[in-house]
TIVO-2410 file (N, C-alpha, C; in nm, 3 decimals):
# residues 180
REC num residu      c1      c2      c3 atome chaine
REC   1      X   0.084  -0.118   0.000     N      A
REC   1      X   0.000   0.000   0.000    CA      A
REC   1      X   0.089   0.124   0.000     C      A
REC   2      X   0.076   0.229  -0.091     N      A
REC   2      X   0.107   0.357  -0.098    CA      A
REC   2      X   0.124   0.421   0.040     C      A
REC   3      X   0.186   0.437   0.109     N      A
REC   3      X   0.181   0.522   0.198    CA      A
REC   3      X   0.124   0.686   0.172     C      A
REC   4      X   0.018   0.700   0.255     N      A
REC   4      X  -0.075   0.905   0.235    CA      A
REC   4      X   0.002   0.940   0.311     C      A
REC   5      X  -0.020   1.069   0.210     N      A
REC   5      X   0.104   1.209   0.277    CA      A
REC   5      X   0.043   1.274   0.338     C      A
REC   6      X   0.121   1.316   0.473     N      A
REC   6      X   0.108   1.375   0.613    CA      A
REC   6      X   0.185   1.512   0.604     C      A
REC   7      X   0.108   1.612   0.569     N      A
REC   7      X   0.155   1.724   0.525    CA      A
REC   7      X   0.262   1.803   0.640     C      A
REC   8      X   0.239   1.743   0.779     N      A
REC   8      X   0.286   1.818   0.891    CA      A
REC   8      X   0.270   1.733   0.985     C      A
REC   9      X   0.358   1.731   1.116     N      A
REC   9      X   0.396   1.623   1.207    CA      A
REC   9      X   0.303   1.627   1.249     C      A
REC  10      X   0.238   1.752   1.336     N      A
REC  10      X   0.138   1.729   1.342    CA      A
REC  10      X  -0.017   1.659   1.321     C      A
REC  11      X  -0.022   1.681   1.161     N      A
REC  11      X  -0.126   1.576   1.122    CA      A
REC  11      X  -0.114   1.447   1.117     C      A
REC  12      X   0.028   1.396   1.102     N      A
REC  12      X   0.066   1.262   1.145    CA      A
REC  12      X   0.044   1.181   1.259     C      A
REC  13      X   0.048   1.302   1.383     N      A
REC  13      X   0.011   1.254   1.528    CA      A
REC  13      X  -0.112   1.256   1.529     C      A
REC  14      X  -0.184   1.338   1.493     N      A
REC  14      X  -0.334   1.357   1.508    CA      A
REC  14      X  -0.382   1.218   1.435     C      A
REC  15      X  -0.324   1.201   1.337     N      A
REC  15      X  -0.423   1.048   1.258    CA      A
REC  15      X  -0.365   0.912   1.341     C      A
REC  16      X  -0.230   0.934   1.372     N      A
REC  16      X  -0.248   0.810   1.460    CA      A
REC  16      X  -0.327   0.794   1.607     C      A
REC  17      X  -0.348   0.962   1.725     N      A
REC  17      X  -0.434   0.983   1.782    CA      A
REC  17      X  -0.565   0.909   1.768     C      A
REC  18      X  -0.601   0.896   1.613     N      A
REC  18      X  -0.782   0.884   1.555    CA      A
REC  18      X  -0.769   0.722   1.549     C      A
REC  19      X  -0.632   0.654   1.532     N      A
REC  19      X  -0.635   0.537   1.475    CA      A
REC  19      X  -0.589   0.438   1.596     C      A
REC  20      X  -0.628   0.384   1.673     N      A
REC  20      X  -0.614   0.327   1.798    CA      A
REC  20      X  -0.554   0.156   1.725     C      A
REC  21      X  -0.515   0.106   1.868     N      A
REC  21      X  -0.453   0.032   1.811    CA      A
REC  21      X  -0.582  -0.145   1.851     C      A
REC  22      X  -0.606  -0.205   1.781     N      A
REC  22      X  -0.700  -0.324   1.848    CA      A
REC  22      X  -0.749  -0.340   1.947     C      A
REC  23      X  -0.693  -0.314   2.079     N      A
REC  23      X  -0.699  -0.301   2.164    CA      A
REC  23      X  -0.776  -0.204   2.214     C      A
REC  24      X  -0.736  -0.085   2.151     N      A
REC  24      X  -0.818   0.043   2.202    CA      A
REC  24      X  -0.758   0.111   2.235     C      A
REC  25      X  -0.612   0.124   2.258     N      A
REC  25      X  -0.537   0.213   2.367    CA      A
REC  25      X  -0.527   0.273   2.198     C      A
REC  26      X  -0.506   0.452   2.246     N      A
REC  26      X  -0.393   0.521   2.080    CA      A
REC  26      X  -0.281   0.552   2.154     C      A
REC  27      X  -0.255   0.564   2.291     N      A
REC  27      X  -0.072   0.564   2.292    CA      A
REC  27      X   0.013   0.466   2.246     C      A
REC  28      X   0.142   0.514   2.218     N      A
REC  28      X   0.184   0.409   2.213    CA      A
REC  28      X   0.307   0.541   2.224     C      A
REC  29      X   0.454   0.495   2.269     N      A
REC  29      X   0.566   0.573   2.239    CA      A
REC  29      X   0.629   0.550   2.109     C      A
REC  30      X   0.629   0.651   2.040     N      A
REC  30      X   0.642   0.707   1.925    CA      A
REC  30      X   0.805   0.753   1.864     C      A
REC  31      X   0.876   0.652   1.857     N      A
REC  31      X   0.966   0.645   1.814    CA      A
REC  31      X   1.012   0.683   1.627     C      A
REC  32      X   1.026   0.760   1.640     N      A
REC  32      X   1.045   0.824   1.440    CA      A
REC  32      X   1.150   0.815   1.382     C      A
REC  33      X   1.167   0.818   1.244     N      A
REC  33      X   1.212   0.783   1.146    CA      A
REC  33      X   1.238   0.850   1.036     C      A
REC  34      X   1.330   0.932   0.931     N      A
REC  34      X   1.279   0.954   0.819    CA      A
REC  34      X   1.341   0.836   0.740     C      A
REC  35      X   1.286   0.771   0.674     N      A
REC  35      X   1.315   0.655   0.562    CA      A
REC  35      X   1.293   0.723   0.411     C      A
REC  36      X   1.361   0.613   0.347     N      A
REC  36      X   1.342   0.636   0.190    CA      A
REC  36      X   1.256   0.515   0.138     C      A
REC  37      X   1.149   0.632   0.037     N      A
REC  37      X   1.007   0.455   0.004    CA      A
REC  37      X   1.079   0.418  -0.115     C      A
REC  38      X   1.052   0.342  -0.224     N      A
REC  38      X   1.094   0.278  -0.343    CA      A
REC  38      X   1.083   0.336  -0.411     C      A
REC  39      X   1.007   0.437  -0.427     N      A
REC  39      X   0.994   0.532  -0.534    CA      A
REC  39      X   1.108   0.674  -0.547     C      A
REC  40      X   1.171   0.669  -0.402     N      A
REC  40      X   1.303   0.740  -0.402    CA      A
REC  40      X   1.213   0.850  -0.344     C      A
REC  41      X   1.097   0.899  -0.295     N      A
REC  41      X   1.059   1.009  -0.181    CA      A
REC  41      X   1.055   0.946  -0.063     C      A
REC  42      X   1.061   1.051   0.035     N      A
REC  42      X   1.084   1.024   0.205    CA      A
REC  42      X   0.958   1.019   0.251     C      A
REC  43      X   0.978   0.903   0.360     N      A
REC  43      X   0.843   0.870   0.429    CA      A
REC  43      X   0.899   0.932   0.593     C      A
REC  44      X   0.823   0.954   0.652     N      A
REC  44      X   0.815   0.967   0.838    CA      A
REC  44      X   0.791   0.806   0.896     C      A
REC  45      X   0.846   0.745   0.973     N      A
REC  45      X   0.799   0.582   0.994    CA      A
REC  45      X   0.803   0.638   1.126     C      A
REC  46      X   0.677   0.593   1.195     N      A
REC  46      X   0.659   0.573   1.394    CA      A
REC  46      X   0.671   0.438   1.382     C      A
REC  47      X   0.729   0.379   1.546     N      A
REC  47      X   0.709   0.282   1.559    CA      A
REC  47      X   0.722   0.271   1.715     C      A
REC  48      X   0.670   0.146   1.770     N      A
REC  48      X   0.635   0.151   1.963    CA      A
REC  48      X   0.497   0.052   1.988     C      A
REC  49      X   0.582   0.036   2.067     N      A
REC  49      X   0.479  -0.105   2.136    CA      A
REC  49      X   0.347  -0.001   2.219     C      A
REC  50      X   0.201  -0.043   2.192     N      A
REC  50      X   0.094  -0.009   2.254    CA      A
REC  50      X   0.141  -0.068   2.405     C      A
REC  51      X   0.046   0.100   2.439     N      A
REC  51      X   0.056   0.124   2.592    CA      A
REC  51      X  -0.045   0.026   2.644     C      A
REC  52      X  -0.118  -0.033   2.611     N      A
REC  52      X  -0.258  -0.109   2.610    CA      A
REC  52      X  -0.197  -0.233   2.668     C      A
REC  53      X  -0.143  -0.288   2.551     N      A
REC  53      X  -0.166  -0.459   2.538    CA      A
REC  53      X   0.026  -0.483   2.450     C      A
REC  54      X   0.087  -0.402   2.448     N      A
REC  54      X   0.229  -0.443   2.406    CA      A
REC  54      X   0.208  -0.451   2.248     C      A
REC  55      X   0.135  -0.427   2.144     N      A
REC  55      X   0.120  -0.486   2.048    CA      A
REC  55      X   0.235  -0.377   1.987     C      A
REC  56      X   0.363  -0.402   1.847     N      A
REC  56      X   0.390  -0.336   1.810    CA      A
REC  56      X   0.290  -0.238   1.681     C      A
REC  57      X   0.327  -0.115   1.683     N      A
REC  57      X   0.257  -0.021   1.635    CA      A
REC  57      X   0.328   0.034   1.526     C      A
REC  58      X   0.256   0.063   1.380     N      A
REC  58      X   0.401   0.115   1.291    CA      A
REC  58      X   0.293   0.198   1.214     C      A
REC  59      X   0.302   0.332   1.178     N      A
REC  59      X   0.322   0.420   1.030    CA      A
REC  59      X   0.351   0.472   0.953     C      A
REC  60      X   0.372   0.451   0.880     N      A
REC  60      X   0.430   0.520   0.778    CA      A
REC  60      X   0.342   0.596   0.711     C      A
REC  61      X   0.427   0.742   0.691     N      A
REC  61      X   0.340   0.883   0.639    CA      A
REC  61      X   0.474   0.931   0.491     C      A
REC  62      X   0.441   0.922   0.349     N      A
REC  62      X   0.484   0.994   0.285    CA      A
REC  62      X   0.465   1.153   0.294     C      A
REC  63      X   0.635   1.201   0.273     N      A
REC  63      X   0.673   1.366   0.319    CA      A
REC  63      X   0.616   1.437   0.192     C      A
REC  64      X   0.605   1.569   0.276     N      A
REC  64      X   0.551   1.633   0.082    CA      A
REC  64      X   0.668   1.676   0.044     C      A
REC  65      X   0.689   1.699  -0.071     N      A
REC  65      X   0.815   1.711  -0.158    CA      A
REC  65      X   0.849   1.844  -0.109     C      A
REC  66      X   0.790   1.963  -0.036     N      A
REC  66      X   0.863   2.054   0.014    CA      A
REC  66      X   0.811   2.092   0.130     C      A
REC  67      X   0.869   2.148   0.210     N      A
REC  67      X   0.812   2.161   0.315    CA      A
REC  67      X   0.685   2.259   0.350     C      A
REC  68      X   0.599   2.288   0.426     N      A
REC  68      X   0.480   2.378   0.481    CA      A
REC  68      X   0.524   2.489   0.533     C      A
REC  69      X   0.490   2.562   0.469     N      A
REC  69      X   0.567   2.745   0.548    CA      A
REC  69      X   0.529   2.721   0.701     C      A
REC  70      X   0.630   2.760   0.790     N      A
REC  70      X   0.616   2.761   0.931    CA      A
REC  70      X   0.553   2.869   0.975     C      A
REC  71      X   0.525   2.972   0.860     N      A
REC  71      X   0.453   3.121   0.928    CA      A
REC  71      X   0.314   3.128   0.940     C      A
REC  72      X   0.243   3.215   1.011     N      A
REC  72      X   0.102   3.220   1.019    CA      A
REC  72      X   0.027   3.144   1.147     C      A
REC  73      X   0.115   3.127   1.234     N      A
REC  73      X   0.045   3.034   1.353    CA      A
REC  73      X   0.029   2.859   1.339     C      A
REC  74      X  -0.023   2.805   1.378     N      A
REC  74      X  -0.064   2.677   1.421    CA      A
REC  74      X  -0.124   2.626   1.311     C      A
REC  75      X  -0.080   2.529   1.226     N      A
REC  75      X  -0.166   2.497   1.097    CA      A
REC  75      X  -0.130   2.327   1.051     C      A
REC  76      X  -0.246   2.266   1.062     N      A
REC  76      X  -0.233   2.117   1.008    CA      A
REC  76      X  -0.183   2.070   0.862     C      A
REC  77      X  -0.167   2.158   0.775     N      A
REC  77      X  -0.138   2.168   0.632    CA      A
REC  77      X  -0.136   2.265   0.594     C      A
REC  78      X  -0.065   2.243   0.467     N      A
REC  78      X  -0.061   2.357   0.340    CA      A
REC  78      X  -0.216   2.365   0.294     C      A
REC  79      X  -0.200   2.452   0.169     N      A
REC  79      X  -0.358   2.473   0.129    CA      A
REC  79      X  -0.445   2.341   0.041     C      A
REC  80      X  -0.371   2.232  -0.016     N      A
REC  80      X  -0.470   2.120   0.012    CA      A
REC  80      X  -0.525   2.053   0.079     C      A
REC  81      X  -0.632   1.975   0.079     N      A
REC  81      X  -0.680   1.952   0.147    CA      A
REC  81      X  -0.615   1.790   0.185     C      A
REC  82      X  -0.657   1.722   0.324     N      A
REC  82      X  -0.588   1.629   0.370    CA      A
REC  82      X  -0.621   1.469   0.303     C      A
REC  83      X  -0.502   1.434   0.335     N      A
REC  83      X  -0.523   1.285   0.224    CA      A
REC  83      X  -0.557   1.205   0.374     C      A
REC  84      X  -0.492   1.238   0.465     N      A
REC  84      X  -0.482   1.129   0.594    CA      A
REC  84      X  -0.635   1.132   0.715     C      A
REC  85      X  -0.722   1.275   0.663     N      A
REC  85      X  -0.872   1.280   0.768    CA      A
REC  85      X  -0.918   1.360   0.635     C      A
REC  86      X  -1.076   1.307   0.660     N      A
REC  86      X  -1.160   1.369   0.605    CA      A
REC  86      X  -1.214   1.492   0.652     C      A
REC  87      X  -1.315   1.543   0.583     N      A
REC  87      X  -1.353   1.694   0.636    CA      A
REC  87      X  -1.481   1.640   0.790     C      A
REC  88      X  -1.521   1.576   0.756     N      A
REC  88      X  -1.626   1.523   0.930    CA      A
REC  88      X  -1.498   1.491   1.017     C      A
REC  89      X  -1.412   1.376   0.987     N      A
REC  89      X  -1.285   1.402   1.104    CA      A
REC  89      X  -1.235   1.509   1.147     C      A
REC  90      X  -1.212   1.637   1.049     N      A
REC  90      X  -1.167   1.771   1.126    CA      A
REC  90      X  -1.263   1.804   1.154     C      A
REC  91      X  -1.425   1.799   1.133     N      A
REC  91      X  -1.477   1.883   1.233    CA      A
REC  91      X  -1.492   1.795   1.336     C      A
REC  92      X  -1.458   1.669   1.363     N      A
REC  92      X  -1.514   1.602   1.513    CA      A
REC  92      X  -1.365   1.677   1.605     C      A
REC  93      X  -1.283   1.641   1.544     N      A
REC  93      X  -1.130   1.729   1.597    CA      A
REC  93      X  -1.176   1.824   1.662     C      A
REC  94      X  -1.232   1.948   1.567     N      A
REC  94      X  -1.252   2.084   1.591    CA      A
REC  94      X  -1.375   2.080   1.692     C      A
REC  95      X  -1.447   1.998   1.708     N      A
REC  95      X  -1.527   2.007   1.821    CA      A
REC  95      X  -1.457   1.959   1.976     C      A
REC  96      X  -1.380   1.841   1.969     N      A
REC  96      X  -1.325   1.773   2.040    CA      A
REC  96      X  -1.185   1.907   2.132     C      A
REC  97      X  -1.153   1.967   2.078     N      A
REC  97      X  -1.046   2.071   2.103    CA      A
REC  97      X  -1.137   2.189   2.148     C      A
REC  98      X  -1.255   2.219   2.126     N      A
REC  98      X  -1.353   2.342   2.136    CA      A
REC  98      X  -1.414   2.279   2.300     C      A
REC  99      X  -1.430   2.154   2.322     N      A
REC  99      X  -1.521   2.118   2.412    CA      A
REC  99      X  -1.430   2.148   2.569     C      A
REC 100      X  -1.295   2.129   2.504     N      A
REC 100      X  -1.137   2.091   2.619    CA      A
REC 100      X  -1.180   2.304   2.662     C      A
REC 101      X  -1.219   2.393   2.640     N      A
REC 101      X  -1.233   2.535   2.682    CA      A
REC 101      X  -1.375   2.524   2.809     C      A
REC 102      X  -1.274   2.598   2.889     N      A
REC 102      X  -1.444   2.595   2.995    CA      A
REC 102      X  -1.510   2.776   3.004     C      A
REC 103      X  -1.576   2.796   2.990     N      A
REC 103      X  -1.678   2.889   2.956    CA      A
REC 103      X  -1.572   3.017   3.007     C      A
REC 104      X  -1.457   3.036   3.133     N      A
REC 104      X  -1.422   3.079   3.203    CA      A
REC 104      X  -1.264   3.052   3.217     C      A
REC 105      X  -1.195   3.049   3.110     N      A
REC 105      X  -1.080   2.975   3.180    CA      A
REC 105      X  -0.951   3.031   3.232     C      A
REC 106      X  -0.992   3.185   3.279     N      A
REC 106      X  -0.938   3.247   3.305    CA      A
REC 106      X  -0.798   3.249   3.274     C      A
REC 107      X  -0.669   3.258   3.397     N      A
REC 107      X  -0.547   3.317   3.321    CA      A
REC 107      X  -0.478   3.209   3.375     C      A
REC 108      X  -0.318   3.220   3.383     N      A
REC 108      X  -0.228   3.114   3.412    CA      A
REC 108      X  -0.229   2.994   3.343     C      A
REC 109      X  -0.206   2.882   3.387     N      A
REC 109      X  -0.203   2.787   3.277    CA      A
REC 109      X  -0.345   2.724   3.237     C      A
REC 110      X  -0.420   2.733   3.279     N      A
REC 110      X  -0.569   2.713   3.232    CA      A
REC 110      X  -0.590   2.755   3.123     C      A
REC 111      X  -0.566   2.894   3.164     N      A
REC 111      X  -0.551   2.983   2.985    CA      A
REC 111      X  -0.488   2.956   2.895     C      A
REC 112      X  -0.342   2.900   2.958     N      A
REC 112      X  -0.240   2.851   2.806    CA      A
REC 112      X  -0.328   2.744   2.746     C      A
REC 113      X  -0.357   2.648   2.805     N      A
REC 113      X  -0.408   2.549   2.752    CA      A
REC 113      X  -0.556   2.570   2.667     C      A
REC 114      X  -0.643   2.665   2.727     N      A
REC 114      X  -0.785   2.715   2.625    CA      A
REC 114      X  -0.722   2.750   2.503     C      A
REC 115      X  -0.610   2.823   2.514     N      A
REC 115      X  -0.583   2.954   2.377    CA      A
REC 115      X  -0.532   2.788   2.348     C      A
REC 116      X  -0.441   2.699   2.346     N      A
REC 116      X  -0.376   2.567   2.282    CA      A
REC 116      X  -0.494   2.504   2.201     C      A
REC 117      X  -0.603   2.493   2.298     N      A
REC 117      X  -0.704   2.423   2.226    CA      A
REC 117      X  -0.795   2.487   2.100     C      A
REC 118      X  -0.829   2.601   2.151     N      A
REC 118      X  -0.895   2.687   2.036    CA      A
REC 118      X  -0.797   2.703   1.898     C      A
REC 119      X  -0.686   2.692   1.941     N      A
REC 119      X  -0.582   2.716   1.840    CA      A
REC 119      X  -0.635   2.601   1.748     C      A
REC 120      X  -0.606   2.481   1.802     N      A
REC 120      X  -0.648   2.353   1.700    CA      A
REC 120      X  -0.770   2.351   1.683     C      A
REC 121      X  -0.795   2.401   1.758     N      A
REC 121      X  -1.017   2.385   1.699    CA      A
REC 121      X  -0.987   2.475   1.546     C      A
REC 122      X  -0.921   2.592   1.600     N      A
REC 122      X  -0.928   2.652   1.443    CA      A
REC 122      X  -0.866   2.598   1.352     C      A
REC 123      X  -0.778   2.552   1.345     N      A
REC 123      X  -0.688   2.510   1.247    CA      A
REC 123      X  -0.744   2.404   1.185     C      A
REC 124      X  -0.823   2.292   1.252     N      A
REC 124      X  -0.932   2.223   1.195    CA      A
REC 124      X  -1.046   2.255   1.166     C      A
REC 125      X  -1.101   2.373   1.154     N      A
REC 125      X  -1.150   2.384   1.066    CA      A
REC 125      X  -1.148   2.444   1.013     C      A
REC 126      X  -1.041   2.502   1.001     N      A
REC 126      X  -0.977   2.541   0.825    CA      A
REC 126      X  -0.976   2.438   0.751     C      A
REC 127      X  -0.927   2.320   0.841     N      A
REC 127      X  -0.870   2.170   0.725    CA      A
REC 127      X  -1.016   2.158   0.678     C      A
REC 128      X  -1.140   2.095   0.742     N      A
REC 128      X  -1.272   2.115   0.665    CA      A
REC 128      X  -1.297   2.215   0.565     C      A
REC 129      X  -1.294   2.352   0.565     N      A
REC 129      X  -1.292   2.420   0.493    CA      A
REC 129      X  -1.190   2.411   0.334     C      A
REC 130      X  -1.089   2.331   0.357     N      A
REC 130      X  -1.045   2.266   0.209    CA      A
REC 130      X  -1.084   2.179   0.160     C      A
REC 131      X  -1.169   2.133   0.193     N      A
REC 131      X  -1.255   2.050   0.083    CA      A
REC 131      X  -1.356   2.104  -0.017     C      A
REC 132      X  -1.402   2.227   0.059     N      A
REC 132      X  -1.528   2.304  -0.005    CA      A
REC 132      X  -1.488   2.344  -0.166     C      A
REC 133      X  -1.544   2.308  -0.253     N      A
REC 133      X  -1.400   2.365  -0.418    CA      A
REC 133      X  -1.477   2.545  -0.416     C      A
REC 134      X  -1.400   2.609  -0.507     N      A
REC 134      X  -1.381   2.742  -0.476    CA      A
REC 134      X  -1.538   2.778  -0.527     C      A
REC 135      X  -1.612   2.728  -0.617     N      A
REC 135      X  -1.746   2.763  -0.628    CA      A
REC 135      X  -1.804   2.735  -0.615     C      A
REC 136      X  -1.821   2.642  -0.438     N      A
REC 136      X  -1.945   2.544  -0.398    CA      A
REC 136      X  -1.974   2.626  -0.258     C      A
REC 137      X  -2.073   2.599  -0.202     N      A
REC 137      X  -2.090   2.661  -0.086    CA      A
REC 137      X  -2.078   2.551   0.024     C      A
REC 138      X  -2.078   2.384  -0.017     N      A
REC 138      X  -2.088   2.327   0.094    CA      A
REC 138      X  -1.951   2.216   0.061     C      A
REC 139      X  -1.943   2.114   0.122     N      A
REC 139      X  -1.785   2.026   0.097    CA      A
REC 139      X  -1.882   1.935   0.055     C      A
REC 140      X  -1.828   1.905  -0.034     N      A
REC 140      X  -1.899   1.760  -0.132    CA      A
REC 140      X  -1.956   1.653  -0.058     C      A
REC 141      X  -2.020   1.591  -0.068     N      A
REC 141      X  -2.074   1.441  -0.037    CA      A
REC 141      X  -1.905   1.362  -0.014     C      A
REC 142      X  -1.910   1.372  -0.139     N      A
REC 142      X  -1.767   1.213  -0.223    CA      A
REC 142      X  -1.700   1.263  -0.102     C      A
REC 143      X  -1.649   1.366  -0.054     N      A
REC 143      X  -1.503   1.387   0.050    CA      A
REC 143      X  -1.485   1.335   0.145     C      A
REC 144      X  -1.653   1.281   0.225     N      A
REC 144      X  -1.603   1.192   0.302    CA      A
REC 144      X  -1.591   1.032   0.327     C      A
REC 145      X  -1.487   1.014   0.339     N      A
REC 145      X  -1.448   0.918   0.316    CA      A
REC 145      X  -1.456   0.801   0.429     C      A
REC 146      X  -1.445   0.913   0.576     N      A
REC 146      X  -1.441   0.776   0.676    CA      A
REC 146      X  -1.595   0.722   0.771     C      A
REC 147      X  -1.591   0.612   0.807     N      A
REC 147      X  -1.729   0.592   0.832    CA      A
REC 147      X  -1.759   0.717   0.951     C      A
REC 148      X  -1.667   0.748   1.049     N      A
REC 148      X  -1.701   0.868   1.168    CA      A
REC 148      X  -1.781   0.999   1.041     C      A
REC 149      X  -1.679   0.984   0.957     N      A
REC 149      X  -1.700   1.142   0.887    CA      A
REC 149      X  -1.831   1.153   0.834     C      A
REC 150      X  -1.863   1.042   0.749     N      A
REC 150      X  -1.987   1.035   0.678    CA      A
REC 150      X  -2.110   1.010   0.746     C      A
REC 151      X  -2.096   0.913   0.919     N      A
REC 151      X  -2.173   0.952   0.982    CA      A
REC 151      X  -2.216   1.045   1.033     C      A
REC 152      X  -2.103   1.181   1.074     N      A
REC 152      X  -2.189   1.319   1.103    CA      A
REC 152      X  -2.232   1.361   0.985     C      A
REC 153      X  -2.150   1.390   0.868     N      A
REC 153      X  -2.235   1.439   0.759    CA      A
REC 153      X  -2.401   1.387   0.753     C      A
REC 154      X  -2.424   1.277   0.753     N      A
REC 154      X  -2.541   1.238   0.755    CA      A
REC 154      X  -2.642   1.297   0.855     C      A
REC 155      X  -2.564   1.275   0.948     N      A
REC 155      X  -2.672   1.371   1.077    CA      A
REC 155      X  -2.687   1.486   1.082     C      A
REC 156      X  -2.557   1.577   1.047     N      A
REC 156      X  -2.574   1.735   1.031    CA      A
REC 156      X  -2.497   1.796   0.910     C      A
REC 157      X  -2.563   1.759   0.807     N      A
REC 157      X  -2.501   1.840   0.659    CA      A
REC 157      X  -2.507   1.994   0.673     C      A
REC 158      X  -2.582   2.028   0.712     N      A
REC 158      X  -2.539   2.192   0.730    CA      A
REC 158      X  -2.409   2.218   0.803     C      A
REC 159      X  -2.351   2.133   0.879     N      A
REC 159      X  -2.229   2.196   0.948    CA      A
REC 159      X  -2.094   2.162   0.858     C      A
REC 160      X  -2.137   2.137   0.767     N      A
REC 160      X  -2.033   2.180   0.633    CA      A
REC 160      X  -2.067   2.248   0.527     C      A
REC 161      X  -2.168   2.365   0.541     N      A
REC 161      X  -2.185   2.516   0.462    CA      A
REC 161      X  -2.070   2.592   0.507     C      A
REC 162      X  -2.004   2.646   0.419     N      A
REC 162      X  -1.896   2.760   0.395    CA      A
REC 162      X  -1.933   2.861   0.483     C      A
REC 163      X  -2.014   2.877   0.490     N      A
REC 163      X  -2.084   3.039   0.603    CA      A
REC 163      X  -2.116   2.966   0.741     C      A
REC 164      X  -2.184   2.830   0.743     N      A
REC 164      X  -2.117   2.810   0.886    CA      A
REC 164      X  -2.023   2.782   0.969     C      A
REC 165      X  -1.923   2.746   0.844     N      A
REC 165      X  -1.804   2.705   0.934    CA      A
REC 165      X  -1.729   2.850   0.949     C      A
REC 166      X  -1.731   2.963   0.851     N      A
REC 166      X  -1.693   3.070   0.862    CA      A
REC 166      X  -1.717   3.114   1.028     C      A
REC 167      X  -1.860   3.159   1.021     N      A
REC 167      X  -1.902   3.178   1.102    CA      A
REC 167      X  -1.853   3.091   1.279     C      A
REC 168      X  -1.844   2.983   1.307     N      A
REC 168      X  -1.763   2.915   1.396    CA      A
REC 168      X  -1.632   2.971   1.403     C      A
REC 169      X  -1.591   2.925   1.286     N      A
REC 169      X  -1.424   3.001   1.297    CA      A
REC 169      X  -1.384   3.138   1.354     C      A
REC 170      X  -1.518   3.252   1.340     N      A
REC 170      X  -1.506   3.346   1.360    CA      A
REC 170      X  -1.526   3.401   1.492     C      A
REC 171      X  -1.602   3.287   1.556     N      A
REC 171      X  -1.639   3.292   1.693    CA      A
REC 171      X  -1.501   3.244   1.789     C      A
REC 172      X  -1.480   3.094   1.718     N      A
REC 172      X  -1.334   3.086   1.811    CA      A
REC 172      X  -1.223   3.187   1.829     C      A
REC 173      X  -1.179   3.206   1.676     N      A
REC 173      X  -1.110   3.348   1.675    CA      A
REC 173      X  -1.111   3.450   1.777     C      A
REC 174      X  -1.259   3.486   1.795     N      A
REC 174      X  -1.291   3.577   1.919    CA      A
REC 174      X  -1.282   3.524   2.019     C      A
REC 175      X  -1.258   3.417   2.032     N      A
REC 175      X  -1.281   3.350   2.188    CA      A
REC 175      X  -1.087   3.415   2.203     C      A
REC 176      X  -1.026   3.346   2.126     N      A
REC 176      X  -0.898   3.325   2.100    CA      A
REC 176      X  -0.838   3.480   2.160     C      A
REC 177      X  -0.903   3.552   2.096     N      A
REC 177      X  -0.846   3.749   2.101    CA      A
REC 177      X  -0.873   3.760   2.236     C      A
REC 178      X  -0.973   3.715   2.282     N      A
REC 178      X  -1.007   3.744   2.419    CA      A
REC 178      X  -0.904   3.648   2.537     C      A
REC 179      X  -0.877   3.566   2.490     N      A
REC 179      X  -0.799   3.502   2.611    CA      A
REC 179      X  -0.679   3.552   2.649     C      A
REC 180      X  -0.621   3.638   2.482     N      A
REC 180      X  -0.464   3.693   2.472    CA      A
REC 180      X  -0.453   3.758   2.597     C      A
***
């Protein structure tokens, strides 16, 4: 199998995060790699025995041929959209990181950690937001691909309209300005 490209370490951790191991546990210690695949591009290889049940654990993520500008804050990818989660996986992400904020989380490290989380709430859903093509208002049906993803789509297709996810994004944002 082709190894999918993991645009950023980040999204690499995040999909093995999503991808548990038989057992159920998703830790595992994460021992890395850059390797060369057969085709002569570089892959990222993890590897580590589950924290669960000992089972060894391995992925391999093809690199993108150049690297992701480091500027602009906190970001799961460049401007395509992801080969490794669908657009319902970043928004369960982006909910899952939105839920970790408590109404109040005032200052000190409580706060580092809200502004940490909102950070990735946003940044996922930006990643949803690349699926949408530039003259559609909502992210396609076909995009999702995984059974989690296509099960929320099914339950709430409006929460992949372009103006609502805007709109969300725009709220975290504010949450975000306010915690600074």
């Amino acid at each position: 199998m082709d190894p999918l490209l993991s645009r950023t370490n980040a999204e690499a951790h995040l999909y093995m995060d999503l991808h548990p191991c038989t057992c159920g546990e998703t830790r595992f210690p994460r021992d890395s790699a850059v390797v060369a695949l057969d085709d002569g591009d570089l892959a990222s290889r993890y590897t580590g025995a589950c924290a669960g049940c000992g089972q060894e654990r391995e992925f391999l993520f093809r690199l993108p041929p150049t690297a992701t500008a480091a500027g602009g804050g906190f970001r799961y990818g460049g401007d395509e959209p992801s080969q490794l989660l669908d657009p319902g996986e970043w928004l369960l992400v982006s909910d899952a990181y939105a839920g970790q904020v408590p109404a109040d989380p005032g200052g000190g490290e409580a706060g580092q950690r809200a502004r940490a989380a909102l950070t990735r709430a946003v940044a996922a859903l930006d990643e949803v937001g690349k699926f949408i093509p530039p003259d559609a208002a909502v992210v396609p049906a076909n995009a999702f691909t995984s059974d989690r993803g296509r099960q929320l789509h099914q339950r709430e297709p409006g929460r992949f309209r372009r103006d609502r996810l805007a709109a969300i994004r725009d709220a975290y944002a504010g949450m975000l300005e306010r915690l600074a």
